[in-house]
C-alpha positions in Angstrom: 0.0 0.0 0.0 3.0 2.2 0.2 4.2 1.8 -2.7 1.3 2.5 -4.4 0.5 5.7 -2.3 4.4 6.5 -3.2 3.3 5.8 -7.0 0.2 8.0 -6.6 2.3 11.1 -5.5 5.0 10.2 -8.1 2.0 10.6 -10.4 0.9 13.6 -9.5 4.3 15.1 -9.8 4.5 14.2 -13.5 0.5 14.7 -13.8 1.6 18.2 -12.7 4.3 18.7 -15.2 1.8 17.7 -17.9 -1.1 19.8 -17.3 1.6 22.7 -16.3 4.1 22.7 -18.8 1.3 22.0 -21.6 -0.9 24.7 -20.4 2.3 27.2 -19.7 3.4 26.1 -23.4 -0.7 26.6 -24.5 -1.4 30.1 -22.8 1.7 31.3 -24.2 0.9 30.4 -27.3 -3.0 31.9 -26.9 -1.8 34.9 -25.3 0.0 35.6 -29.1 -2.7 34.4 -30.6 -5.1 36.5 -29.2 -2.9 39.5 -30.3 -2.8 38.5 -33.9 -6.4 37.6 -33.9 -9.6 38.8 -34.0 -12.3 37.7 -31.7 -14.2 36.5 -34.6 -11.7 34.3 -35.3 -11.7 32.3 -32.2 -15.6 32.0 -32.6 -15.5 30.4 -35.9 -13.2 27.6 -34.4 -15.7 27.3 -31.0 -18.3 26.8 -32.7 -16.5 24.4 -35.1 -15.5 22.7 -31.6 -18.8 22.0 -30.7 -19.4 19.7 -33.4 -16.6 17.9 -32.4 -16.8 17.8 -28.8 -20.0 16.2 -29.7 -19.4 13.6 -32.1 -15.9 12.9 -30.0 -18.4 11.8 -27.5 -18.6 8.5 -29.3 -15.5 7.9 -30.9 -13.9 6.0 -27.9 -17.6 4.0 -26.5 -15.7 4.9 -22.8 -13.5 2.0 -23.7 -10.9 3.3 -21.9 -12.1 4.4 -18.9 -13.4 0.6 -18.8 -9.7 -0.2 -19.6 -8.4 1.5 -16.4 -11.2 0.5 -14.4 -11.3 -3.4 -14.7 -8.5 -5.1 -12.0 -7.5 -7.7 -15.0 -7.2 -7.2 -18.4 -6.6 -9.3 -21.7 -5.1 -9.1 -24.9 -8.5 -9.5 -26.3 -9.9 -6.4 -24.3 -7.3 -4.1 -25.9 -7.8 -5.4 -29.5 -11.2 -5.0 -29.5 -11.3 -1.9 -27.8 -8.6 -0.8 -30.7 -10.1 -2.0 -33.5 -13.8 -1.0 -32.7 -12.2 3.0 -32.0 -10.8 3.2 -35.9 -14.0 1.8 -37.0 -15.6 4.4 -35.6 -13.1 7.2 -36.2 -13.8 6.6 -40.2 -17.1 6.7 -39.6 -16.9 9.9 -38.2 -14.7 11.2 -40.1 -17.1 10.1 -43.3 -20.0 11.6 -41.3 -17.9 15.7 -40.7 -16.6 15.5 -44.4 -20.4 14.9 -45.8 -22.2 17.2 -43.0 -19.7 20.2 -42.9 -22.1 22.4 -45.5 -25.2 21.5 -42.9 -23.0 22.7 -39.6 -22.1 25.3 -41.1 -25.2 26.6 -42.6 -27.5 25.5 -39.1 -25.2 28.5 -37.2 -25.0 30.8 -40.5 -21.5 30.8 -40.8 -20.5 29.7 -44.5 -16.7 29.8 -43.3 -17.4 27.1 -40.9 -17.6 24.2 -43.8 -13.5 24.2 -44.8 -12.6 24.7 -41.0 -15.0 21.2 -39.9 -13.9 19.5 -42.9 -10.1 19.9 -42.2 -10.2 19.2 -38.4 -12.5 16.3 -38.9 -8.8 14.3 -39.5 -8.3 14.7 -35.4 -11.0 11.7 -35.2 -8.4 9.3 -36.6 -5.6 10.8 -34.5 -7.6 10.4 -31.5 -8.4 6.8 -31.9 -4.9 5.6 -32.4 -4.3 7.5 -29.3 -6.8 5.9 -27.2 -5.8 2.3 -26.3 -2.3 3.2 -25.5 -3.2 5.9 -23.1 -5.8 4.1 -21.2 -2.9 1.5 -20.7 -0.7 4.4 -19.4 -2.6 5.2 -17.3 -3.5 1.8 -15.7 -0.1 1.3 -15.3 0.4 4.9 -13.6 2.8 5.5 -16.2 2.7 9.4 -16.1 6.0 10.1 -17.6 5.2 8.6 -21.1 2.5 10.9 -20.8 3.9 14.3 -20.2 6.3 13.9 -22.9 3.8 13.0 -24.9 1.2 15.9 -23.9 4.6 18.4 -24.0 6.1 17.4 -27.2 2.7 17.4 -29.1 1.6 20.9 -27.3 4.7 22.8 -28.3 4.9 21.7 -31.8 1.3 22.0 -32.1 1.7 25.6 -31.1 4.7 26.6 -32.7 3.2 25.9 -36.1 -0.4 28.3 -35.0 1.9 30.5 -34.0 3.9 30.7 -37.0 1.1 30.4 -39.5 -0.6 33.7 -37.5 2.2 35.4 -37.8 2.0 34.7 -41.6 -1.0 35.6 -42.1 -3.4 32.7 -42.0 -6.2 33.6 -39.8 -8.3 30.8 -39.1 -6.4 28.5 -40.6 -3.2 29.0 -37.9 -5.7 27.6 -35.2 -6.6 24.8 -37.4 -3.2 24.0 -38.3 -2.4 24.2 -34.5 -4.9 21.5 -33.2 -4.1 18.8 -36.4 -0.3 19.1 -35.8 -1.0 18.8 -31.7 -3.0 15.4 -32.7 -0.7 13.9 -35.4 2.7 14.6 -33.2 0.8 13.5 -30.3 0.3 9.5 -32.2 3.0 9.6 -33.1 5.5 9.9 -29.6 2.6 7.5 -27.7 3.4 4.8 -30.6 6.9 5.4 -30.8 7.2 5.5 -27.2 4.8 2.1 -25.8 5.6 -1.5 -26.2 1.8 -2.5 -26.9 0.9 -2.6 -30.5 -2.4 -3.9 -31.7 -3.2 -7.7 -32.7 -6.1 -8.9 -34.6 -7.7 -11.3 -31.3 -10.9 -9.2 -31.5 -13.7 -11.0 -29.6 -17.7 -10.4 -29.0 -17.2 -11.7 -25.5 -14.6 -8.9 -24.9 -16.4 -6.3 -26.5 -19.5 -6.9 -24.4 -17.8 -6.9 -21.0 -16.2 -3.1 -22.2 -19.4 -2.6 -23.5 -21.5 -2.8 -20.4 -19.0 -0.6 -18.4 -18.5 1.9 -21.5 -22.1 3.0 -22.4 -22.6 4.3 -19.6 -19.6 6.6 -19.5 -21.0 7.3 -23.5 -24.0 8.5 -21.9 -22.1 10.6 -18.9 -19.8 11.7 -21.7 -23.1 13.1 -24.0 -24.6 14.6 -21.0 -21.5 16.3 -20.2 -21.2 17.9 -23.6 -24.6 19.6 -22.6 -23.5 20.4 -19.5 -20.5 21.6 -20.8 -20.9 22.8 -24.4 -24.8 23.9 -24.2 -23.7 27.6 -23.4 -20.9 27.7 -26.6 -24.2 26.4 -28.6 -26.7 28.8 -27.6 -24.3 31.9 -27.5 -22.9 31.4 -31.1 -26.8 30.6 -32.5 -28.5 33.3 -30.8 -25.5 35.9 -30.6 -22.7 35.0 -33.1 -19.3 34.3 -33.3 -18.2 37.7 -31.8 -20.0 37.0 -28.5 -18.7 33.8 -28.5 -15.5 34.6 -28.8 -15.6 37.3 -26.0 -17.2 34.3 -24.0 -14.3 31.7 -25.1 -11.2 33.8 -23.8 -12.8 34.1 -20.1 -13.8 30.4 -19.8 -11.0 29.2 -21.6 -9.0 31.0 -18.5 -11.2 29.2 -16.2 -10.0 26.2 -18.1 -6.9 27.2 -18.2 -6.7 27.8 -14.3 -8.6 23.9 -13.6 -5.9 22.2 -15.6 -3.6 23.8 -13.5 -5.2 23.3 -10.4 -7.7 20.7 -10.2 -7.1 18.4 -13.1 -3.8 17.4 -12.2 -4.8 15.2 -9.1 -7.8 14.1 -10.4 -6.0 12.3 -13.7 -4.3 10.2 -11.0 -7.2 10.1 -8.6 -8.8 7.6 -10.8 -6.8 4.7 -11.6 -5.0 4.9 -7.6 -9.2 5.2 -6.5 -10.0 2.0 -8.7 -6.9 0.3 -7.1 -9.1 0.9 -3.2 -12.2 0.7 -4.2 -12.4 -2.6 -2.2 -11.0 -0.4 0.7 -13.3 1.7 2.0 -11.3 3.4 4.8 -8.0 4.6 2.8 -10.1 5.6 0.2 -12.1 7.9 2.4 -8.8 9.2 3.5 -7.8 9.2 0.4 -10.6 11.4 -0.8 -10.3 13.9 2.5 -6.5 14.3 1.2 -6.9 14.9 -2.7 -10.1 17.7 -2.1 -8.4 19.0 0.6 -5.2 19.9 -0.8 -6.6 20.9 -3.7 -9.1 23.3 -2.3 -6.0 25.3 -0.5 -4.9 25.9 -4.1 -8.0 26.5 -5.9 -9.2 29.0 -3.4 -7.2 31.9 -3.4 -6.2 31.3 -7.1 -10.2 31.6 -8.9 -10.8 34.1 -6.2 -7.6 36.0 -7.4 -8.9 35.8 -10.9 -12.0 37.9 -10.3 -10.5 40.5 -8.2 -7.9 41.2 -10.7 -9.7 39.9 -13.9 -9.4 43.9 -15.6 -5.6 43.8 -14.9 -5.4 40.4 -16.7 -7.5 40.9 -19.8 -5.5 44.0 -19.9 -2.5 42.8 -19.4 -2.2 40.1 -21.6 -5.2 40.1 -24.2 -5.4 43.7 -24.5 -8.1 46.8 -24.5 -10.1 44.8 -27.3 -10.7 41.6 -25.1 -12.3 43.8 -22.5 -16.0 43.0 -22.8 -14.6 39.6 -21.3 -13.5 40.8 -17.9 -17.2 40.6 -16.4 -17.9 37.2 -17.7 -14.1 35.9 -16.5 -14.9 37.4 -13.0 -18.7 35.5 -12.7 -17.2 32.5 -14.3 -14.4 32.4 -11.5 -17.2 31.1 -8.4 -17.8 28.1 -11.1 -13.8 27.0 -10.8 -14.5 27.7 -6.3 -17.1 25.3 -6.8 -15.1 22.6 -9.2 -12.5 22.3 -6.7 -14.6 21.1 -4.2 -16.4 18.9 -6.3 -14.0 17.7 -8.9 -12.6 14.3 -7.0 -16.6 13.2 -6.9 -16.7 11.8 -10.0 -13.5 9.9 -9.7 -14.7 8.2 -7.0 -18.6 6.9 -8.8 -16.6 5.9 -11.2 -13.6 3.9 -8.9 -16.7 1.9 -7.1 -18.1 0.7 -10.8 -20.9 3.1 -11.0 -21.2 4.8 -14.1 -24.5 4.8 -14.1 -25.0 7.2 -10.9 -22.7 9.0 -12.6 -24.7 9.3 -15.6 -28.1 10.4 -13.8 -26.0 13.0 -12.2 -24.6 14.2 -15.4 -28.0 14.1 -17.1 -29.5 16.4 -13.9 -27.0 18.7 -14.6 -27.0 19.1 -18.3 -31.0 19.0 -18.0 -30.5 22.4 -15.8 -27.6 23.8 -17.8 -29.6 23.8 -21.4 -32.9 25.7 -20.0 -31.3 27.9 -17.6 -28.7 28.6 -20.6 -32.0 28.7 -22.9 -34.0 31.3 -20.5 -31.1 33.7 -20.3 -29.2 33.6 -23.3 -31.3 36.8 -24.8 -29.5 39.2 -22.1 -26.2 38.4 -23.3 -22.8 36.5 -22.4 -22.7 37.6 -18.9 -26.3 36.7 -17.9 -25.4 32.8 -19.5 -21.9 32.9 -17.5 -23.9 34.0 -14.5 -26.8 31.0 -15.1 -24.5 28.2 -14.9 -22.9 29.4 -11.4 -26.2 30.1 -9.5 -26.9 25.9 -11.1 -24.1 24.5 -10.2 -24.4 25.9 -6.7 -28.1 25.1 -6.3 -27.3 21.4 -6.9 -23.9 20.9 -5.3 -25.5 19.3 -2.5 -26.5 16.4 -4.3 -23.1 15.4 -5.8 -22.3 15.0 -1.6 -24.9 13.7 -1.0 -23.9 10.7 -3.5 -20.6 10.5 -2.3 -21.4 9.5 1.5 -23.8 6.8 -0.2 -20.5 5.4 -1.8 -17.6 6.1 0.8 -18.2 6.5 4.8 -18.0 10.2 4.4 -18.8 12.7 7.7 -20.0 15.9 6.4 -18.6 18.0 9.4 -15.1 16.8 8.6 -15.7 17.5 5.0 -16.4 20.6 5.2 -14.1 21.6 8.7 -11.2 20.9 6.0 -12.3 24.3 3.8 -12.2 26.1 6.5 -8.4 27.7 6.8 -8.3 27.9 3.2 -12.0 30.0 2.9 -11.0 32.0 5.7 -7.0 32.6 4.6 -8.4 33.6 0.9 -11.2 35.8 2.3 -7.8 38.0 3.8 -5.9 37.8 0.7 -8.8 39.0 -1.4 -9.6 41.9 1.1 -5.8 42.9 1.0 -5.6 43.4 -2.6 -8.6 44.8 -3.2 -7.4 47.1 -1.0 -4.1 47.5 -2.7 -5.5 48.2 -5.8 -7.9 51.2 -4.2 -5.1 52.9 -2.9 -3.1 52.7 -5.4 -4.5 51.5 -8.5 -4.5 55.0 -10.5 -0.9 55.6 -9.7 0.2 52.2 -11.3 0.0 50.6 -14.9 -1.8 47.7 -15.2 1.0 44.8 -15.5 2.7 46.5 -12.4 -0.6 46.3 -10.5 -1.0 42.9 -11.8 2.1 41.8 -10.4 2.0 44.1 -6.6 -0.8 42.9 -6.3 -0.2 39.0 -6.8 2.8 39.0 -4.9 0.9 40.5 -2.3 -2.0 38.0 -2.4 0.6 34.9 -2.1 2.4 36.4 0.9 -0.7 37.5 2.7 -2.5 33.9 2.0 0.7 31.4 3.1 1.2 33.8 6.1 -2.5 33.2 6.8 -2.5 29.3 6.2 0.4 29.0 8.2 -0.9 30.5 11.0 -4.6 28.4 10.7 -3.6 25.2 9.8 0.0 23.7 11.1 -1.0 20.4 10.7 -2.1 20.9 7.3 1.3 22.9 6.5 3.3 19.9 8.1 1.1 17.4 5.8 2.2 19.5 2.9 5.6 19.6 3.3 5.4 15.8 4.2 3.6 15.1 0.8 6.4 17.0 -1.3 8.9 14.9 0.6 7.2 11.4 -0.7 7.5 13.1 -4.3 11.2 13.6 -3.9 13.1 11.5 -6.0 15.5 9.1 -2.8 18.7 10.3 -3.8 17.5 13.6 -3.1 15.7 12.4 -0.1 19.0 11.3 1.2 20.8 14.4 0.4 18.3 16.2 2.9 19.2 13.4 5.4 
């Protein structure tokens, strides 16, 4: 059991450098972007996007996450699983190549047809990408991973880049996102000793099958839950608002990859692995949400108070319209941090189906709240799917102690220190910034008032929570390579 809590934290380490370095590599390369480009531009592609987020929905049949779930696997599993992906990645791809004129002319943008046609190619990329990764990840194999996610982001977004720079428009985003999928096939396959066989076998297939649809069925759900607002904002108010709308939530995306994401890529396969026991996984649960909260706290909460400085900053004056909706959007990431290890552990115990009624409860909510309010504009939509997620966060616990032996007073005594610590930090910089915010530019308020926000928030942790400080610096120990370990001996 130590060795695989050792491997856990091992994972997150290189989980971290993933999500990190690809998003560091990523925002650098949008920030660019968003200086070469006009917010139109970024529209077309989001709402090319939802066509794909869509149909990527059942591309894999949640083969994978049945991959890493089951404790034994076969030969036969991963054929099948294989083969039955690249079936339906031609299919697909068959399917965007024929449809692109109808996409397009459904959301009134002609532009759109070239733009789904080309990046319909990602299907076959991400199919030939599936398999090995779900066997990564089983094996908590992280480091194959990051260098794939690294090597693929960087190229990827050295050629958008480049193409911007030269002109291209659209066209350097869609270059971006093929040459991120093809670079990413090809270090997985150089880099894994499976390759696929021909053993396919109904049997097989059935037993993925069983635990897959219903993670097909989370997965559609979720593109409601997820996508519905893209949809409705680029139908109702075109690509302009959308692309306001895109730069604040992709921050928020941004921000939960860094945050939030990391842990929770590990937290699935190391859940599955205790899912027979009930006691370390509680504590396992307390430790991941816990830990993640002090993070995600003060760093969404950061994001609204200086949102202006940021889209100033780094977009610049024409991205302003997105400050409001950045700032709204910013509770929603509060709220993810807390509730992002939840579905990691429904789907640990082998219950995808909870899972999917929860999904479909929350996409249900999304699409009419989405649909009531869309009419008053981007902010009103970014506003509508905070005031849902809050109302029905209760539920999601409420699941949870059914599954794991959960108390709800030490659940939530944990958020305490960190609620309280980034209630201080946000109070000192919004003072900061009154004092002295028309004496300074806005990068050097940016960055004042950041540093400030840091100090003031460890000082304040510190002082709340020793134990939680000690367990900190204990947890960065175990992720210490032992040479190093030693050294500090």
């Amino acid at each position: 059991m130590n060795n695989l809590k050792e491997k856990a934290i091992k994972g997150v380490v290189w989980t971290a450098m993933e999500k990190w370095g690809s998003q560091v590599i990523s925002f650098a390369v949008f920030l660019i972007l968003a200086r070469l480009l006009e917010p139109e531009i970024f529209g077309l592609v989001a709402l090319a996007n939802i066509f794909f987020a869509l149909m990527q929905v059942f591309l894999d049949q949640g083969f994978s996450k049945a991959i890493i779930q089951r404790q034994e696997i076969e030969r036969e599993h991963l054929d099948t699983a294989f083969w039955t992906n690249i079936t339906i990645a031609v299919l697909l791809l068959g399917i965007s190549l024929a449809g692109a004129g109808f996409i397009a002319n459904l959301f009134k943008q002609p532009a759109l047809t070239p733009i789904i046609r080309c990046l319909s190619f990602n299907f076959v990329f991400a199919a030939l990408n599936s398999v090995q990764s779900a066997l990564l990840y089983r094996q908590l194999a992280f480091k194959t991973l990051t260098t794939r996610t690294l090597l693929a982001t960087f190229t990827g977004g050295t050629v958008g880049v480049v193409m911007a720079f030269l002109g291209f428009g659209v066209w350097s985003l869609v270059g971006q996102q093929l040459t991120n999928g093809f670079v990413g096939v090809l270090v997985l396959w150089w880099s894994t000793d499976w390759k696929p066989g021909f053993q396919i076998c109904r049997k097989h297939f059935k037993e993925l099958f069983s635990f897959g649809i219903n993670v097909v069925g989370i997965q559609i759900l979720d593109f409601f839950n997820r996508r519905s607002d893209d949809l409705l904002i680029g139908y109702y108010l075109g690509s302009v608002a959308l692309g306001y709308y895109t730069v604040a939530y992709r921050w928020l995306l941004i921000m939960t990859q860094l945050l939030t994401s990391v842990t929770n890529q590990v937290a699935m396969p190391v859940f599955s692995k205790l899912q027979k026991e009930p006691e370390l996984l509680k504590r396992g649960f307390y430790t991941t949400t816990q830990l993640t909260s002090l993070i995600s706290f003060p760093v969404f909460t950061g994001m609204a108070v200086l949102a202006p400085e940021i889209v100033k900053s780094l977009f610049g004056e024409k991205w302003m319209p997105s400050v409001p909706v950045m700032q709204v959007l910013a509770f929603i990431g509060i709220l993810h941090s807390l509730q992002y290890f939840n579905g990691s552990i429904i789907m640990a115990m082998g219950k995808p189906l909870w899972k999917l009624k929860l999904n479909c409860l929350h996409a249900t909510a999304n699409v009419i709240a989405f649909a009531l309010v869309v009419r008053w504009g981007i902010l009103a939509v970014a506003a509508a799917y905070v005031i849902r997620g809050y109302l029905l966060s209760p539920i999601e616990l409420f699941i949870i102690r059914k599954l794991i032996p959960i108390n709800i007073g030490t659940y939530l005594r944990q958020y305490i220190a960190p609620l309280i610590g980034t209630i201080v930090m946000a109070t000192t910089m919004l003072g900061f910034k009154y004092l002295f915010g028309n004496y300074l530019i806005p990068p050097a308020l940016l960055v004042i008032s950041t540093i400030l926000g840091i100090v003031t928030y460890t000082v304040m942790i510190i002082l709340l929570a020793p134990k939680l400080t000690r367990k900190i610096f204990k947890t960065f120990h175990l992720a210490m390579p032992v040479k190093l370990r030693n050294i500090k001996r």
